[in-house]
N, CA, C and O atoms as CSV, one atom per row, in Angstrom:
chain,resi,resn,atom,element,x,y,z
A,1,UNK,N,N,112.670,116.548,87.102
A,1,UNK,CA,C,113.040,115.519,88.054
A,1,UNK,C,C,112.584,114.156,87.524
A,1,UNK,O,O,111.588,113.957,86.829
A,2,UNK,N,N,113.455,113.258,87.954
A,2,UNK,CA,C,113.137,111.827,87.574
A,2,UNK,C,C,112.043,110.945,87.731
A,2,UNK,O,O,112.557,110.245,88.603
A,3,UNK,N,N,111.026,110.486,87.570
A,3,UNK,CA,C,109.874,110.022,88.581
A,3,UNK,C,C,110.617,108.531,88.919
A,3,UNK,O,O,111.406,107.849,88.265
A,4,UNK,N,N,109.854,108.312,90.534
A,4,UNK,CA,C,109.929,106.938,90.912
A,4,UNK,C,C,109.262,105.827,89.731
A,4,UNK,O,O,108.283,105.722,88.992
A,5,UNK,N,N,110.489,105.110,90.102
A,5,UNK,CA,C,109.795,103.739,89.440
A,5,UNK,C,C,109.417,102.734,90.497
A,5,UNK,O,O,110.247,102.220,91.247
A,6,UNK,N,N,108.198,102.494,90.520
A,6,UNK,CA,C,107.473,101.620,91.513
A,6,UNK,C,C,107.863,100.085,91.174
A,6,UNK,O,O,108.019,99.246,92.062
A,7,UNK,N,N,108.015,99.788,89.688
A,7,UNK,CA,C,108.635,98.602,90.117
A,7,UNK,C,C,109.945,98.303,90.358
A,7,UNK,O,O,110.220,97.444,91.196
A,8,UNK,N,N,110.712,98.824,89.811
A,8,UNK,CA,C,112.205,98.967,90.570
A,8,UNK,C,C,112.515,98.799,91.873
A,8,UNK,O,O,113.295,98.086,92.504
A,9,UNK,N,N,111.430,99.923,92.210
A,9,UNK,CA,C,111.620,100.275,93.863
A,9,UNK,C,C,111.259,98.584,94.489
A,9,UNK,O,O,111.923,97.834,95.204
A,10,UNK,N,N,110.122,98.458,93.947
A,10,UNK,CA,C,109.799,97.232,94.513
A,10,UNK,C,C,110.237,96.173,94.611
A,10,UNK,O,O,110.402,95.628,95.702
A,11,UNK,N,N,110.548,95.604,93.406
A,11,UNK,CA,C,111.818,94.886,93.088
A,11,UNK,C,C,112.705,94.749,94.493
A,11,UNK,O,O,112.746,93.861,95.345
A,12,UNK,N,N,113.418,96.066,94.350
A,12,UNK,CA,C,114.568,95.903,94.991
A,12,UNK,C,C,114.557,95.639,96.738
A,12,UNK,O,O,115.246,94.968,97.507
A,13,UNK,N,N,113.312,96.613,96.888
A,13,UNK,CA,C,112.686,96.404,98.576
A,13,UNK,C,C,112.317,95.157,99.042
A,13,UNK,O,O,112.326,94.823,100.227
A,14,UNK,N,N,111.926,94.327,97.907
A,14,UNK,CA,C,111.692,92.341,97.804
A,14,UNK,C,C,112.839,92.103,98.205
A,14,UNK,O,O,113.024,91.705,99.355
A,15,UNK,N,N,114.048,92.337,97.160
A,15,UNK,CA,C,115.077,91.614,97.137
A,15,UNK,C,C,115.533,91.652,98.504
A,15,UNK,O,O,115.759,90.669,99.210
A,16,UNK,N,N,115.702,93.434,98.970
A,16,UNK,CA,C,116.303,93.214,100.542
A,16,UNK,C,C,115.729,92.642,101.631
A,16,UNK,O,O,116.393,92.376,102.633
A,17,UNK,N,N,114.074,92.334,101.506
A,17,UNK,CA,C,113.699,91.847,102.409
A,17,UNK,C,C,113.886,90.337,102.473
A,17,UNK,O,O,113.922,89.838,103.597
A,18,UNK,N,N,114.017,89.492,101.335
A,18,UNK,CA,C,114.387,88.057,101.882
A,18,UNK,C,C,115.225,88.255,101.970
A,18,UNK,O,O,115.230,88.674,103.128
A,19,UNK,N,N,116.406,88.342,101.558
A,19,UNK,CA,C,118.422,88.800,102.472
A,19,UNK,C,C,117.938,89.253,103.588
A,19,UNK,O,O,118.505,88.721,104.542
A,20,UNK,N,N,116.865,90.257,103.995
A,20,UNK,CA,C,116.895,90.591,105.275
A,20,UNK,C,C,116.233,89.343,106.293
A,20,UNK,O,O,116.719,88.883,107.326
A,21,UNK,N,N,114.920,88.974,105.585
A,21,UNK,CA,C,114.706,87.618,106.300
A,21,UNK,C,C,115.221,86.449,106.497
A,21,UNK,O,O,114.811,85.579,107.264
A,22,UNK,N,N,116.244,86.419,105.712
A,22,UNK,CA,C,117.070,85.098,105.772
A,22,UNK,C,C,118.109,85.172,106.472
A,22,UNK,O,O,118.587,84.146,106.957
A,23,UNK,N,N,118.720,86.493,106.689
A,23,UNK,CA,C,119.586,87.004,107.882
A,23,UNK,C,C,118.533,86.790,109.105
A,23,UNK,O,O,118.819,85.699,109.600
A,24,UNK,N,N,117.539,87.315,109.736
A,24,UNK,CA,C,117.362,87.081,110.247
A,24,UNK,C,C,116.815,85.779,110.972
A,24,UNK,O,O,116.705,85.606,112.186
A,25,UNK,N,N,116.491,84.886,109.918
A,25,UNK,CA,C,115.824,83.765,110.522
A,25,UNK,C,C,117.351,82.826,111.022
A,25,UNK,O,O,117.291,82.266,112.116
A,26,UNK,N,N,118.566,82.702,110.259
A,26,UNK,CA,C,119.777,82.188,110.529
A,26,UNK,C,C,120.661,82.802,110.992
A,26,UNK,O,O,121.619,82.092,111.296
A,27,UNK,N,N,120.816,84.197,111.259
A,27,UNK,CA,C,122.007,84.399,111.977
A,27,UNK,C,C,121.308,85.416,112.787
A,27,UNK,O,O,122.035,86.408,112.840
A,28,UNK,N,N,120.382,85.571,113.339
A,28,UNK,CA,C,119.762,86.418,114.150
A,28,UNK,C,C,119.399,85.513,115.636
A,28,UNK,O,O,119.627,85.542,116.846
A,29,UNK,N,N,118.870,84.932,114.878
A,29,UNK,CA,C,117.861,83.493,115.631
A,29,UNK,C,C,118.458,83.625,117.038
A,29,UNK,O,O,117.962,84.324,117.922
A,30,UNK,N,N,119.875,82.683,117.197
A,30,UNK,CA,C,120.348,82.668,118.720
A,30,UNK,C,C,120.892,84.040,118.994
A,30,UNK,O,O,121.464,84.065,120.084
A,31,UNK,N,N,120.898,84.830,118.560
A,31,UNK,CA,C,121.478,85.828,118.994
A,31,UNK,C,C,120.580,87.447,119.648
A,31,UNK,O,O,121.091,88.404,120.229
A,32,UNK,N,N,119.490,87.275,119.357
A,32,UNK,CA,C,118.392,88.148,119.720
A,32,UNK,C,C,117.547,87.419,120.838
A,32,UNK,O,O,117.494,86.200,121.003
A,33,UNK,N,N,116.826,88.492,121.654
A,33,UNK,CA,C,116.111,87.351,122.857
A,33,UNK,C,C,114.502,87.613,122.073
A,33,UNK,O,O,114.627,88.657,121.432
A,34,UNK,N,N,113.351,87.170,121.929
A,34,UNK,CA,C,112.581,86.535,121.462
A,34,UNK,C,C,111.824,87.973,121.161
A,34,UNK,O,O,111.062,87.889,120.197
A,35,UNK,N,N,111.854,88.754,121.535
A,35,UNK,CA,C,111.218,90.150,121.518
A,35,UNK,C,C,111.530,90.843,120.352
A,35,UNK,O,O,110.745,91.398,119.583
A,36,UNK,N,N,113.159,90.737,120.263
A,36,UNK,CA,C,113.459,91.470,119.217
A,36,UNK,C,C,113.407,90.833,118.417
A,36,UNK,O,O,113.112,91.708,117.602
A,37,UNK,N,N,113.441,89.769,117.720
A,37,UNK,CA,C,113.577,88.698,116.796
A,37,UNK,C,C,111.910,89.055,116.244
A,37,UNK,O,O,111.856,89.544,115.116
A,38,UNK,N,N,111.042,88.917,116.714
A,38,UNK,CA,C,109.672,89.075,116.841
A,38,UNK,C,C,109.380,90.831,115.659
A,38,UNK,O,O,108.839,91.133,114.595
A,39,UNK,N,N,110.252,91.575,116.902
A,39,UNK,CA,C,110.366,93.267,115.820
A,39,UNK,C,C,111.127,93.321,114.529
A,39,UNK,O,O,110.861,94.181,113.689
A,40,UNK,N,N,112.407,92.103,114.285
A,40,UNK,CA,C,112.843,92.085,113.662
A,40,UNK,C,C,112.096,91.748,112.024
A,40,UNK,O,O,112.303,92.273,110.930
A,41,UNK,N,N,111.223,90.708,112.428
A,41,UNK,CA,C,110.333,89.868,111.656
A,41,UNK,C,C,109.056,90.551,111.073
A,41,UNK,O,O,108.365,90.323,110.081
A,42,UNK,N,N,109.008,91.538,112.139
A,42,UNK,CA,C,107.616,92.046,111.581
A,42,UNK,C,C,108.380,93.543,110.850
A,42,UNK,O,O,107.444,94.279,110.538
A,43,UNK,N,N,109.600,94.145,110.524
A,43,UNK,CA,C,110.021,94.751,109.965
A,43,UNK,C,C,110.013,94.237,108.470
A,43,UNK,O,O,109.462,94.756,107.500
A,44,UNK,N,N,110.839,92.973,108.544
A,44,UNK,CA,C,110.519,91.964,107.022
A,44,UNK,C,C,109.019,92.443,106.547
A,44,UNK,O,O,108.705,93.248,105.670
A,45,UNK,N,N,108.228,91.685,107.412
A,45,UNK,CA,C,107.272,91.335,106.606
A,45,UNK,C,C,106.302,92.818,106.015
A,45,UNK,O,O,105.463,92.784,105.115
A,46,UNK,N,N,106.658,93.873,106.702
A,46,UNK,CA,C,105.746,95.269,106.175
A,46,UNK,C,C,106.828,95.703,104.978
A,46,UNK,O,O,106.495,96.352,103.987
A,47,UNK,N,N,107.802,95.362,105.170
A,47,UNK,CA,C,108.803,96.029,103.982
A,47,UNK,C,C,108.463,95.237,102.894
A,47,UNK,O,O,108.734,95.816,101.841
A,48,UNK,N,N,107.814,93.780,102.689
A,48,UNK,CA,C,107.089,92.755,101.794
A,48,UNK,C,C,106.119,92.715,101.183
A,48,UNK,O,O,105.736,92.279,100.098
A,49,UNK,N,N,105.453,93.620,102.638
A,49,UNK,CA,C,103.938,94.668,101.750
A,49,UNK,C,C,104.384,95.633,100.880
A,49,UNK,O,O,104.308,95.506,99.658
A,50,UNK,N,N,104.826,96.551,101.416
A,50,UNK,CA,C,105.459,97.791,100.637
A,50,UNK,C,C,105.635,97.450,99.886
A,50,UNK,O,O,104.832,97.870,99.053
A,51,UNK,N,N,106.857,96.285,99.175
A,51,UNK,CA,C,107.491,95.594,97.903
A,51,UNK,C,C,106.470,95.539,97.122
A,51,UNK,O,O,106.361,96.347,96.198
A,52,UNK,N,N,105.493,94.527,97.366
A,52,UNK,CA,C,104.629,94.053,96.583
A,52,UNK,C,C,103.864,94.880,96.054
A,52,UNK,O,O,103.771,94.956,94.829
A,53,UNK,N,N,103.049,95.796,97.033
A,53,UNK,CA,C,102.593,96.825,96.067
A,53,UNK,C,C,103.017,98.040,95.284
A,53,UNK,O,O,102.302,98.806,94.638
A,54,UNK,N,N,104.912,98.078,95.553
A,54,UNK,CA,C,105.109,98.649,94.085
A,54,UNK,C,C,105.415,98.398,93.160
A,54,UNK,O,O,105.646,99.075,92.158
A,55,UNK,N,N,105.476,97.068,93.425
A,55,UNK,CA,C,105.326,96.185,91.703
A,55,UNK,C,C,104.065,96.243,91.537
A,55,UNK,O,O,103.751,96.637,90.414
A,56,UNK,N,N,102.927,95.919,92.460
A,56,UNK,CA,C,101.696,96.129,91.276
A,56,UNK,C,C,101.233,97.277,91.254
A,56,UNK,O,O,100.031,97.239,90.989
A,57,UNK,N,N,101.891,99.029,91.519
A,57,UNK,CA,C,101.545,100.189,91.428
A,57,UNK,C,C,102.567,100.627,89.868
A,57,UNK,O,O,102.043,101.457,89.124
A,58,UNK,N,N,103.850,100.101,89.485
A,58,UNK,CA,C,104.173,99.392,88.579
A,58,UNK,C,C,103.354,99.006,87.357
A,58,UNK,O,O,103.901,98.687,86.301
A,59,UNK,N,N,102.526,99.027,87.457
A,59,UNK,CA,C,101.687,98.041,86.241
A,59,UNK,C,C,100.909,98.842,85.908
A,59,UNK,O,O,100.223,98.625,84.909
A,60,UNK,N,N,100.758,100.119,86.703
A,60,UNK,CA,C,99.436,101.096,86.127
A,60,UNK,C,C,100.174,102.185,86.022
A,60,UNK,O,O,101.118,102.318,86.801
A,61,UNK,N,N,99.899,103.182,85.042
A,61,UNK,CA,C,100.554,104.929,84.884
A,61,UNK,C,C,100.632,105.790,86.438
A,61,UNK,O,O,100.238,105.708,87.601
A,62,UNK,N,N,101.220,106.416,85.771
A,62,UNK,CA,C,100.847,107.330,87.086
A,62,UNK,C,C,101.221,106.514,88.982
A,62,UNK,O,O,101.334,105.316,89.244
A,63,UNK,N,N,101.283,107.253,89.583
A,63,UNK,CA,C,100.984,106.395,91.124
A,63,UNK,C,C,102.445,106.955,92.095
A,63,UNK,O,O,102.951,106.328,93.026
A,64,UNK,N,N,102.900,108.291,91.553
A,64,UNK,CA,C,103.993,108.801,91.882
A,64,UNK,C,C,104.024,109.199,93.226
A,64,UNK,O,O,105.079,109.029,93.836
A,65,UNK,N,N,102.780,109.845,93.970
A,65,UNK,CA,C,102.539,110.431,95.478
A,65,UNK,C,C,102.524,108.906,96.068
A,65,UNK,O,O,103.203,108.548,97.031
A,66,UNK,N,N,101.717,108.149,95.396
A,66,UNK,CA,C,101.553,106.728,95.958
A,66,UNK,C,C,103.340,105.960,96.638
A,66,UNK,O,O,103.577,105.579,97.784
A,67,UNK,N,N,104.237,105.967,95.492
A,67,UNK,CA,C,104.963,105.449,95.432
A,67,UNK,C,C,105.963,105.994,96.339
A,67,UNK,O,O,106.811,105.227,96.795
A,68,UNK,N,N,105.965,107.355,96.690
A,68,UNK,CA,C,107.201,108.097,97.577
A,68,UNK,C,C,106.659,107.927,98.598
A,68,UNK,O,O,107.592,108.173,99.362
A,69,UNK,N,N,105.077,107.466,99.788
A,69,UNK,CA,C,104.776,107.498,100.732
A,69,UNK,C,C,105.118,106.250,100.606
A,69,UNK,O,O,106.187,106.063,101.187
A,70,UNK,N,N,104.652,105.179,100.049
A,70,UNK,CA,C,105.476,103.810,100.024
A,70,UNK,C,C,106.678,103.941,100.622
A,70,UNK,O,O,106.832,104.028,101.840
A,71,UNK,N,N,107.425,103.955,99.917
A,71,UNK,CA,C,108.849,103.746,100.006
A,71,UNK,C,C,109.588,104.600,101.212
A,71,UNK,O,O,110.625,104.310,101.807
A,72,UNK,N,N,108.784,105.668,101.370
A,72,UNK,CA,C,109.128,106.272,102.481
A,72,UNK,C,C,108.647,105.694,104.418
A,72,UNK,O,O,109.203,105.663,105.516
A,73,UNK,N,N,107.232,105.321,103.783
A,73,UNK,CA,C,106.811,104.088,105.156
A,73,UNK,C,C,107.451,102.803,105.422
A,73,UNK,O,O,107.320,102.254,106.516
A,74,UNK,N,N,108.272,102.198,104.287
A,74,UNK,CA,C,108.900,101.053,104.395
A,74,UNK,C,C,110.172,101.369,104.946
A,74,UNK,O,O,110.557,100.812,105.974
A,75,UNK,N,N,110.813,102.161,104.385
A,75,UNK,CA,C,112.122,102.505,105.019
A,75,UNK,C,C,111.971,103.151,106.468
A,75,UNK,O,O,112.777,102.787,107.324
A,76,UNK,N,N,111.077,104.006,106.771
A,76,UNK,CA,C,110.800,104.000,108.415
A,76,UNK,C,C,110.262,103.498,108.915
A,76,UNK,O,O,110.609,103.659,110.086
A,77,UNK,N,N,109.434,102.817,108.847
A,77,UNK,CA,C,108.556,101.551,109.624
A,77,UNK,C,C,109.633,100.531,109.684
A,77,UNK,O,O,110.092,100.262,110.794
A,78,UNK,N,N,109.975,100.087,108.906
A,78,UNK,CA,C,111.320,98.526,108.705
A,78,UNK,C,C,112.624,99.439,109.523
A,78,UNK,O,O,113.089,99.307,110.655
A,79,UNK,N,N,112.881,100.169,108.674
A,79,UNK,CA,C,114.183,100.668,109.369
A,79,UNK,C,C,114.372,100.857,110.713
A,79,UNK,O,O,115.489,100.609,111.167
A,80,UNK,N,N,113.346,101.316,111.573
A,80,UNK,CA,C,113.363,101.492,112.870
A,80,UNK,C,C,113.073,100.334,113.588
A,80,UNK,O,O,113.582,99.995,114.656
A,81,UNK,N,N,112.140,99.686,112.876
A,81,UNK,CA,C,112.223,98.142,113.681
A,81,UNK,C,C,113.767,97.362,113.625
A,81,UNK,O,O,114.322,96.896,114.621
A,82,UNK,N,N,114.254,97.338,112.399
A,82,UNK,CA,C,115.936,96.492,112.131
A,82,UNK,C,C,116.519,97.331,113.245
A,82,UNK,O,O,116.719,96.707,114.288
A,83,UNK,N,N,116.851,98.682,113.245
A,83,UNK,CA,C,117.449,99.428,114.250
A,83,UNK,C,C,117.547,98.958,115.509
A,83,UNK,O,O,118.587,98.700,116.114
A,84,UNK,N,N,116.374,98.847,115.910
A,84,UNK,CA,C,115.854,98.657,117.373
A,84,UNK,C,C,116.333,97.807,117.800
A,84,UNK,O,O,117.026,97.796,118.818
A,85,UNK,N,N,115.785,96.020,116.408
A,85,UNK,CA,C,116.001,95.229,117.421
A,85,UNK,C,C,117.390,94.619,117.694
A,85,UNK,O,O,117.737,93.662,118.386
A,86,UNK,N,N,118.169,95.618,116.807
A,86,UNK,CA,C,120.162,94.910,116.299
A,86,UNK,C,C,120.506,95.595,117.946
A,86,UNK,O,O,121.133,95.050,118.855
A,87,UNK,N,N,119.939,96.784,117.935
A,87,UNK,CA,C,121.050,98.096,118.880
A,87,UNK,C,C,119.900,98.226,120.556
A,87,UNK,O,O,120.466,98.732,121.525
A,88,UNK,N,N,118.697,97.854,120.708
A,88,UNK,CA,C,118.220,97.680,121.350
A,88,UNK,C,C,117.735,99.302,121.749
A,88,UNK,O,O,117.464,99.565,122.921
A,89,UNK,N,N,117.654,100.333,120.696
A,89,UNK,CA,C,117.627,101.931,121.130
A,89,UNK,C,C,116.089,101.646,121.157
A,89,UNK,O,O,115.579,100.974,120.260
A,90,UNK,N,N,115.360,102.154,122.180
A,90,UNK,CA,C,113.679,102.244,122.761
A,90,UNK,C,C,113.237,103.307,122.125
A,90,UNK,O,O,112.121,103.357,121.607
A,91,UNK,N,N,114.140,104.310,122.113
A,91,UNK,CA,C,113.312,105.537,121.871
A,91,UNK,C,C,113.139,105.699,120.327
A,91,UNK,O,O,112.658,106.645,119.703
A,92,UNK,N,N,113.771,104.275,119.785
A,92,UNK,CA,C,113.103,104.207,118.041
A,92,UNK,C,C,111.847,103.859,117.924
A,92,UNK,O,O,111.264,104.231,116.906
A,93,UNK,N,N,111.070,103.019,118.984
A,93,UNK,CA,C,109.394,103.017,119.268
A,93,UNK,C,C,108.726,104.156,119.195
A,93,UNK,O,O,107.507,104.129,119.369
A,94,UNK,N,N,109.315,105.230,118.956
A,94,UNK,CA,C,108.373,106.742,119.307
A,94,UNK,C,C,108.503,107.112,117.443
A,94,UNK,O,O,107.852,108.010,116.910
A,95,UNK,N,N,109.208,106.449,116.903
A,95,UNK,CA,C,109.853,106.918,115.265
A,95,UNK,C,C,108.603,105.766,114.490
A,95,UNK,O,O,107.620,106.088,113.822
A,96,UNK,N,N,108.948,104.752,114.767
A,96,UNK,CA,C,108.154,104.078,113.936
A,96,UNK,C,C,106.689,104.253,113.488
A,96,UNK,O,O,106.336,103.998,112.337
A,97,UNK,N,N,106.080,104.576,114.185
A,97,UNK,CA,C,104.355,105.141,113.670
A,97,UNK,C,C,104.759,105.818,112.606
A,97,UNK,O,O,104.552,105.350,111.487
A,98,UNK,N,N,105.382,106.993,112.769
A,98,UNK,CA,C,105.587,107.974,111.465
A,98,UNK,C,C,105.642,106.386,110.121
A,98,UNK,O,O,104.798,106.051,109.289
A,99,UNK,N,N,106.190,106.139,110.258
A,99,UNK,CA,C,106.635,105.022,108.960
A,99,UNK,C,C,105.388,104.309,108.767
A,99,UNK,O,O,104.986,104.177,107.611
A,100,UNK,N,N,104.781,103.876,109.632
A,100,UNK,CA,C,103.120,103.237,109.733
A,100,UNK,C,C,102.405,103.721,109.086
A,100,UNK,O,O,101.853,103.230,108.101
A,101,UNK,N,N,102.236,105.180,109.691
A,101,UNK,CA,C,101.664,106.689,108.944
A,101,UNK,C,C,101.445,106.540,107.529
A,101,UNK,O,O,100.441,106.572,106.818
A,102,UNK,N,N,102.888,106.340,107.292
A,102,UNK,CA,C,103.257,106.600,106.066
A,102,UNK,C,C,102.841,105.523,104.543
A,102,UNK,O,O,102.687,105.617,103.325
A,103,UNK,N,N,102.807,104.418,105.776
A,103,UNK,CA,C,102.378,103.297,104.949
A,103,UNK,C,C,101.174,103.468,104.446
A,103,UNK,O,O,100.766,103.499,103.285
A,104,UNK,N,N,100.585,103.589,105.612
A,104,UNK,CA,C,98.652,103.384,105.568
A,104,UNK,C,C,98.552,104.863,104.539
A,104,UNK,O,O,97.721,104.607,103.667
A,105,UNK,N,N,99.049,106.152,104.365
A,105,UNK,CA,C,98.822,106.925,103.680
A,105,UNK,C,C,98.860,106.297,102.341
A,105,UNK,O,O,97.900,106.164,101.582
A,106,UNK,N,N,99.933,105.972,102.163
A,106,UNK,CA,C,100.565,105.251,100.457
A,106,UNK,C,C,99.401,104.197,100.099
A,106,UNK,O,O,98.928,104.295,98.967
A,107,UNK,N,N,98.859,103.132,101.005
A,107,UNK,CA,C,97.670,102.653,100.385
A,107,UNK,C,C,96.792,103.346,99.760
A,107,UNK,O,O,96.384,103.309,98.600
A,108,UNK,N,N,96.456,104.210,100.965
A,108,UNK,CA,C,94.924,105.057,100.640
A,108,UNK,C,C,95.281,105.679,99.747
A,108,UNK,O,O,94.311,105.696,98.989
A,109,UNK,N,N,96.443,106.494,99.098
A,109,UNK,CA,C,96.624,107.131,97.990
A,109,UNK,C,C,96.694,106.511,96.698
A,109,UNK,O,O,96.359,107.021,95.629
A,110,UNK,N,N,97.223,105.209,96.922
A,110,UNK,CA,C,96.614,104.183,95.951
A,110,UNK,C,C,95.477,104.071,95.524
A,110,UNK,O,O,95.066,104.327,94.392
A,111,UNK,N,N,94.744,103.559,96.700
A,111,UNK,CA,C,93.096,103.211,96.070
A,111,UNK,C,C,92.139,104.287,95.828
A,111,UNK,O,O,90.950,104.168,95.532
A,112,UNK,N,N,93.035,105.691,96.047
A,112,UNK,CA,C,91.854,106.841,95.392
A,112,UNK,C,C,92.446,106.968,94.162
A,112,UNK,O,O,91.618,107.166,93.272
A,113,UNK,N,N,93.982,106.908,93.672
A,113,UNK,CA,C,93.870,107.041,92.237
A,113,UNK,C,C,93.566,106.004,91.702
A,113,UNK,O,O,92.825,106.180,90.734
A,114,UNK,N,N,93.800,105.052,91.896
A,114,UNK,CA,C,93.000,103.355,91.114
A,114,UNK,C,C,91.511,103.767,91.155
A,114,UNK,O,O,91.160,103.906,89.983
A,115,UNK,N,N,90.811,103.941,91.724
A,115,UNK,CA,C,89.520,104.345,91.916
A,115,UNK,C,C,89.113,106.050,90.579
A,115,UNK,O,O,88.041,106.419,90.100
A,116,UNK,N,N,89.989,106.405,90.486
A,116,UNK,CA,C,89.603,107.418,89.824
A,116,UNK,C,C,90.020,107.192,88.064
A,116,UNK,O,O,89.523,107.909,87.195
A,117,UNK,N,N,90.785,106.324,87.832
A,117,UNK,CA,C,91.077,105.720,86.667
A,117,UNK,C,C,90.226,104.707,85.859
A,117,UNK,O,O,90.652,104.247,84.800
């Protein structure tokens, strides 16, 4: 099997998040009521974390468990927030932790293999 490339991934999770933030800051703006705009924004900005640290997980060998809980917390943490706040579905609030989960796992799996290197 292929391994993830963390900076690729990252890369590209950057790229969609300013297109995604720039959609949202201009064509979202009047069109969302202040709540969702708010979920919308804070979807950007964790998918920005995610980005960033797989470009710098990228820079070191190894970091493959790291990199699939990444990418897997960004796409459900972000994804369910964009979801939510376009389509207004509530019961995507019960989905998103998992993606949180997932995030905060992908750190910590970071800093025990950085730590063990």
């Amino acid at each position: 099997m292929r391994s993830l490339n963390p900076t690729a991934l990252g890369a590209l999770l950057a790229a969609i998040g300013v297109a995604l933030g720039a959609f949202g800051a201009h064509a979202l703006r009047e069109r969302l009521d202040p709540g969702a705009l708010v979920n919308f924004e804070t979807g950007v900005r964790y998918q920005m974390y995610a980005a960033l640290a797989l470009l710098a997980l990228g820079t070191r060998p190894g970091g493959r468990r790291a990199t699939g809980l990444l990418l897997a917390g960004a796409v459900i943490f972000s994804g369910t927030l964009y979801v939510l706040s376009l389509t207004g579905q509530r019961w995507l609030g019960a989905v998103t932790p998992v993606g949180g989960a997932l995030l905060i796992a992908g750190f910590l799996v970071a800093a025990l293999d950085a730590r063990g290197k």
